[in-house]
C-alpha positions as CSV (number, residue, x, y, z in Angstrom):
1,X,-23.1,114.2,7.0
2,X,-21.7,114.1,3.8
3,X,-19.2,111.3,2.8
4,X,-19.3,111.7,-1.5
5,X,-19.3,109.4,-4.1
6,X,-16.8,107.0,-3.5
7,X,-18.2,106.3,-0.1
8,X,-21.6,105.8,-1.4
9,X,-20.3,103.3,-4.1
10,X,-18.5,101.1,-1.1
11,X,-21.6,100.6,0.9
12,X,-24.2,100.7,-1.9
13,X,-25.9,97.2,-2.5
14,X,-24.8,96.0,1.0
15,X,-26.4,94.1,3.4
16,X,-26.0,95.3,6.8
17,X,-27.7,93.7,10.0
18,X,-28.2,95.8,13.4
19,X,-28.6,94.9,16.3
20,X,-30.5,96.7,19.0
21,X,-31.6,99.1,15.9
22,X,-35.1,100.2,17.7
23,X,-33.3,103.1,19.6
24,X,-30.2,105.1,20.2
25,X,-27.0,104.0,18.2
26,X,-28.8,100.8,16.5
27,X,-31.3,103.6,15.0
28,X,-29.1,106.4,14.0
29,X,-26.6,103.8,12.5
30,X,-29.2,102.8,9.9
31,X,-30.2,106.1,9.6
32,X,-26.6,107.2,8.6
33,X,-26.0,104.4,6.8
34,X,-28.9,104.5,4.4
35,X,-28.2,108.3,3.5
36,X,-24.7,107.8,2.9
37,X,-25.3,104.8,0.5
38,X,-28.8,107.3,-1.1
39,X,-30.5,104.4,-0.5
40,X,-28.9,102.0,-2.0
41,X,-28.9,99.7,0.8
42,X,-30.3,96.7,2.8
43,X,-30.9,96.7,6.2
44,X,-31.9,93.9,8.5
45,X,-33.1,95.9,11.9
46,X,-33.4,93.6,15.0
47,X,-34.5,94.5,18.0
48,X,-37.0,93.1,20.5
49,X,-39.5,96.2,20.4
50,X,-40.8,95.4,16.4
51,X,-43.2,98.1,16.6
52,X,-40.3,100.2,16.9
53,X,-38.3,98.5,14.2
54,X,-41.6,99.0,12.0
55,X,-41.8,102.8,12.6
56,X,-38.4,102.7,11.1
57,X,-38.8,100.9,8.4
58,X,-41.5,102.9,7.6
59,X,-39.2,106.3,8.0
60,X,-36.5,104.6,6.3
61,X,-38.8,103.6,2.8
62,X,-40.6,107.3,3.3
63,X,-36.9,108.9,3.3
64,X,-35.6,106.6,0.6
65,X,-37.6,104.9,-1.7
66,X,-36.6,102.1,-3.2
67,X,-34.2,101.2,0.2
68,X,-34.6,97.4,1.6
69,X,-35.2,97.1,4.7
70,X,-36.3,94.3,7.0
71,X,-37.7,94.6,10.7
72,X,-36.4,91.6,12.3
73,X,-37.5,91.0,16.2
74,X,-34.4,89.3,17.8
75,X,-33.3,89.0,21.5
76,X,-30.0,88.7,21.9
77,X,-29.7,87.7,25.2
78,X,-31.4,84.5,24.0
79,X,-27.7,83.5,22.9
80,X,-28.9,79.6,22.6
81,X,-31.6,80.9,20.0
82,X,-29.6,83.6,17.9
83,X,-28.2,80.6,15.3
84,X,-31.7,79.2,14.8
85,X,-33.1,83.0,14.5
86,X,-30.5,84.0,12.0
87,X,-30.6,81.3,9.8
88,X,-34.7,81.2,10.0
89,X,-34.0,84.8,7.6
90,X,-35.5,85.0,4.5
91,X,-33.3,83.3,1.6
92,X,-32.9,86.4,-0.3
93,X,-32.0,88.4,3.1
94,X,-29.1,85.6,4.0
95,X,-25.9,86.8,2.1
96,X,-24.9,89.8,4.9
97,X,-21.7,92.1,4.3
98,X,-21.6,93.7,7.9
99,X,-22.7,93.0,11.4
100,X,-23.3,96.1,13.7
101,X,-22.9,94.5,17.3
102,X,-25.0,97.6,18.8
103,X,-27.0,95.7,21.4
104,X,-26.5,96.1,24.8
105,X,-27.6,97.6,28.2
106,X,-26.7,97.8,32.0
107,X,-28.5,97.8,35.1
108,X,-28.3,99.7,37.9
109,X,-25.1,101.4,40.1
110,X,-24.8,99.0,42.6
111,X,-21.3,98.0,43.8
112,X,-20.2,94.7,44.4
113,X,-21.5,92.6,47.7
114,X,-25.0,94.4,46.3
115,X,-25.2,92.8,43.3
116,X,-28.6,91.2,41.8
117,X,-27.4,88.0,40.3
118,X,-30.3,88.5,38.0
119,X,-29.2,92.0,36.6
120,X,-25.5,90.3,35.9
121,X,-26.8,87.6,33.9
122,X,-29.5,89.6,31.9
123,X,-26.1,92.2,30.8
124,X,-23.7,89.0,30.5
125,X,-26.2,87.2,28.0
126,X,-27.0,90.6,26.0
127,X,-23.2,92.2,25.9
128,X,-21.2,89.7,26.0
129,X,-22.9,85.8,24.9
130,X,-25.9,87.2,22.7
131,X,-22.7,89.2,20.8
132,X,-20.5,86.0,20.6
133,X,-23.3,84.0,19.6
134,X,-23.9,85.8,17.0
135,X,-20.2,86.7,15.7
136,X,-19.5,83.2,15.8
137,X,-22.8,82.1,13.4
138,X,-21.3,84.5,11.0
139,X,-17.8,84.6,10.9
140,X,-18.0,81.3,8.5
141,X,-19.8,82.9,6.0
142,X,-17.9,86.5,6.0
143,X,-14.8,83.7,5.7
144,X,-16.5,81.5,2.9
145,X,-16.9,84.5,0.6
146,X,-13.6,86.4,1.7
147,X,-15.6,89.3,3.0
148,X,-17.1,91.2,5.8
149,X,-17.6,94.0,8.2
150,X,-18.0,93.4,12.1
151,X,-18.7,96.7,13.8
152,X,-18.1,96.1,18.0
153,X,-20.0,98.6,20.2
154,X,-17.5,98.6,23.2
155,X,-17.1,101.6,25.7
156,X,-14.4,103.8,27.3
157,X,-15.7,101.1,30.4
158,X,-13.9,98.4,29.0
159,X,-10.9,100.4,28.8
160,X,-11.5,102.4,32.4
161,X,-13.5,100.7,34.9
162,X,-15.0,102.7,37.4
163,X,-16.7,102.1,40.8
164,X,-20.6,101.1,40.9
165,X,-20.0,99.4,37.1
166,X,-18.0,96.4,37.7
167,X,-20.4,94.1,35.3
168,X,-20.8,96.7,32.6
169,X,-17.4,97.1,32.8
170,X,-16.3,93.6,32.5
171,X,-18.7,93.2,29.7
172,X,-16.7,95.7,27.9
173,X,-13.6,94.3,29.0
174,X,-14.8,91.1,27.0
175,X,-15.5,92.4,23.9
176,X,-12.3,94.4,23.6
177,X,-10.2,91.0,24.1
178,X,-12.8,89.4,22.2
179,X,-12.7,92.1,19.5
180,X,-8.4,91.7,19.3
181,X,-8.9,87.9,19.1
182,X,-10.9,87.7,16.3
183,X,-9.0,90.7,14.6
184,X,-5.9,88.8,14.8
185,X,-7.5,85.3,13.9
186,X,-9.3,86.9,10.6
187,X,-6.5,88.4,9.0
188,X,-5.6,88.4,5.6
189,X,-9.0,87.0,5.4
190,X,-10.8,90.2,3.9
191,X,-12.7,90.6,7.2
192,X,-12.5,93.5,9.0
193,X,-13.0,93.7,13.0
194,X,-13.7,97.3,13.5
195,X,-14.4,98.5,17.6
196,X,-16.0,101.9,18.6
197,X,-15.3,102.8,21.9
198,X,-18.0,106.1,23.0
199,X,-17.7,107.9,26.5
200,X,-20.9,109.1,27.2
201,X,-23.8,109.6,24.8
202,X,-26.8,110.0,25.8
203,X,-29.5,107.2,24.7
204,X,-31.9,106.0,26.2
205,X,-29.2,103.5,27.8
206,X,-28.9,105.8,30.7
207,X,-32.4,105.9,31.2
208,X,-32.6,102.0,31.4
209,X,-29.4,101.8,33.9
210,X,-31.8,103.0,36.0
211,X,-34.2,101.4,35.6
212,X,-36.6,104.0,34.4
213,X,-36.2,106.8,36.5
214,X,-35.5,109.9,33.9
215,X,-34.7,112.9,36.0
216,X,-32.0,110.3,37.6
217,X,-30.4,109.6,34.4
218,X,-30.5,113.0,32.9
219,X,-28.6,114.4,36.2
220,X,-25.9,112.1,35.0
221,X,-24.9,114.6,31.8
222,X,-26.0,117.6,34.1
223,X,-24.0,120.9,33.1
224,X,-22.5,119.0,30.1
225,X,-22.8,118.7,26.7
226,X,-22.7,114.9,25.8
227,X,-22.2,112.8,22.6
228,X,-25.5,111.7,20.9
229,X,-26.3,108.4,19.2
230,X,-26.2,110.2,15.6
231,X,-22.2,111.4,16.7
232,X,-21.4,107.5,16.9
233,X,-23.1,106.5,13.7
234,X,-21.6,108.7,11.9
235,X,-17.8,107.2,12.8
236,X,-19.4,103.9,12.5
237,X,-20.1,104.8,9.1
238,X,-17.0,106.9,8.3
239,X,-15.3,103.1,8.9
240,X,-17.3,100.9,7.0
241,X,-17.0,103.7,4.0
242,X,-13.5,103.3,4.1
243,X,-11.4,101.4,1.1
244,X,-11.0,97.6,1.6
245,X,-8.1,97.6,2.2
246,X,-8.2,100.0,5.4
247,X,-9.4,99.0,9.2
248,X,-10.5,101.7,11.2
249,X,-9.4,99.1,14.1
250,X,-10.4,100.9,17.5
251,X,-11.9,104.7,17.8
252,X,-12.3,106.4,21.0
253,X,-14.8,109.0,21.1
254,X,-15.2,111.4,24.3
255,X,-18.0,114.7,24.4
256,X,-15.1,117.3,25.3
257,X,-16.0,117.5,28.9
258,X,-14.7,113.8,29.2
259,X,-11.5,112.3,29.4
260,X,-12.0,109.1,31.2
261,X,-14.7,106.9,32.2
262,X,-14.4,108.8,35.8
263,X,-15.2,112.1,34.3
264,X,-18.8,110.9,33.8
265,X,-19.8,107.9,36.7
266,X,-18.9,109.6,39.5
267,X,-19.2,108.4,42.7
């Protein structure tokens, strides 16, 4: 995608950190984001698969030489760790412009009453505490310079529950009102709080939901055409290419088969 010159000049010389950028959104977002600045850009990639993060990099350097980029193994879901990992970043890798809040995963279709305790903690401390924990080591600096970016990955499922996703769902739930909070609270700062809500894309999300089993997850999006990871990067770049002055606040993307979270997670 093509967003001209202006665009480039409003990302170019930014430092961007992703979040779950080995695969799926994470990925194509740094993709996107390094052609539309020519790259002119520096990302920090974490991830927990670094030999993923690595093959990116190298893609990344191949694609656009001269582009900065740092492979950064992180897990999220280690909330208690994610100040101590952030701040153990290379000094000259420190001063970040935006946060992409990609990270994040669900398990399973189970309903409630059939619930592995195990399974709700794991998505609790990746969507939801791993995110916080990060926001919240950052926020003072994005304050302290009068600048910053936070990109929220939420879902049409914290907007529409639906049966067999009650955690997912409440995950989602918690970002959205996390997402308005800290809108409200950073205003007039010069941050900007910017929340992209996809209905279904398919990633290899689905393929982790359960738990591995391909053909399963592929008969989700059976007879439809869904969104891909690349159709989400490119509106979470069309927002952070935006003037200063403008907050793309909430987008809500659906595949046009899809009108509500229902449409897709049937029971």
């Amino acid at each position: 995608m093509s967003y001209g010159i202006k665009a480039a000049e409003r990302i170019s010389g930014k430092t961007v950190f992703i979040t779950g950028a080995s695969s799926g959104i994470g990925m194509a977002t740094a993709l996107e984001l390094a052609a539309a600045a020519n790259g002119r850009i520096r990302l920090i990639l974490a991830a927990r698969r670094e030999e993923r993060l690595l093959d990116l990099k190298s893609k990344l350097e191949q694609t656009h030489p001269g582009i900065d980029v740092l492979a950064f193994k992180m897990d999220v879901s280690k909330y208690q760790d994610i100040a101590k990992s952030v701040d153990s970043l290379p000094k000259e890798w420190s001063d970040i412009d935006v946060l992409v809040n990609n990270a994040g995963l669900v398990f399973g279709r189970e309903k409630v009453g059939e619930l592995a305790l195990p399974d709700v903690e794991t998505m609790f401390f990746t969507n939801v505490l791993g995110l916080f924990a990060l926001t919240n080591h950052l926020v003072p600096r994005f304050r302290q310079k009068g600048s910053g970016d936070i990109v929220m990955l939420g879902s049409i499922a914290g907007r529409d529950a639906y049966p067999e996703g009650s955690i997912y769902c409440a995950t989602k739930a918690s970002l959205r009102s996390f997402s308005h909070s800290l809108r409200k609270e950073t205003i007039n700062t010069g941050i900007r709080v910017i929340e992209v809500d996809p209905g279904a894309v398919e990633t290899e999300f689905s393929i982790v939901r359960f738990r591995g089993d391909k053909e399963q997850a592929d008969a989700t999006y059976k007879g439809t055409t869904p969104l891909v990871a690349e159709d989400i990067a490119e509106i979470i770049t069309f927002a952070l290419t935006r003037r200063a002055n403008t907050v793309i606040a909430e987008t809500l993307v659906f595949p046009n088969h899809q009108a509500s979270a229902r449409d897709v997670h049937r029971s």
